[in-house]
N, C-alpha and C positions, 0 to 999 in steps of 0.2 A: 900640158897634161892631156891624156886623150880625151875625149868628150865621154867615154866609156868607162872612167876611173871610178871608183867606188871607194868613196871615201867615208861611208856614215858606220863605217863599221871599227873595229882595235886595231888591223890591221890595213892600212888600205890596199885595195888592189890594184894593180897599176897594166894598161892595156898596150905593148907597144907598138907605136906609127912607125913609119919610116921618113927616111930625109928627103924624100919624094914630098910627102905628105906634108912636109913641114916647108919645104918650098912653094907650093902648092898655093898653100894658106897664105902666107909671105907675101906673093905676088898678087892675091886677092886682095890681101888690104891694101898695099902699095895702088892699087888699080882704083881703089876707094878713099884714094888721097891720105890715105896712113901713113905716117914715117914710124921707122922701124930702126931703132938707136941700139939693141941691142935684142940678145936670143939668149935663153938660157934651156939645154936640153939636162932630160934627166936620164941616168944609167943605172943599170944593173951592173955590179960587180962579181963573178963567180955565187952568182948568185943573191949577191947582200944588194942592198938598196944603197945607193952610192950619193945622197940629195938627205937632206934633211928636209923635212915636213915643216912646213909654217905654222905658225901659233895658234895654236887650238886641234891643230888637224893632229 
């Protein structure tokens, strides 16, 4: 989720990165002894939100 998502609202807003960006990060933590077992990204579909929201959110 971007660091810029806005969640305290009904609807959230969602900021989108790129897969640049998401590599990026990736290689940060790997570089900071991280393992990285899986990735899950989130989509827009024609416009719908294509990701269910976690519990509470």
């Amino acid at each position: 989720m971007s660091k810029n998502a806005l969640i305290q609202q009904e609807d959230p807003s969602y900021h989108p990165i790129s897969h640049k960006q998401i590599a990026e990060l990736l290689l940060k933590l790997d570089s900071a002894g991280f393992d990285t077992i899986k990735t899950e990204n989130l989509y827009y579909f024609n416009g719908k939100r294509a990701f269910s929201l976690g519990q509470g959110e």
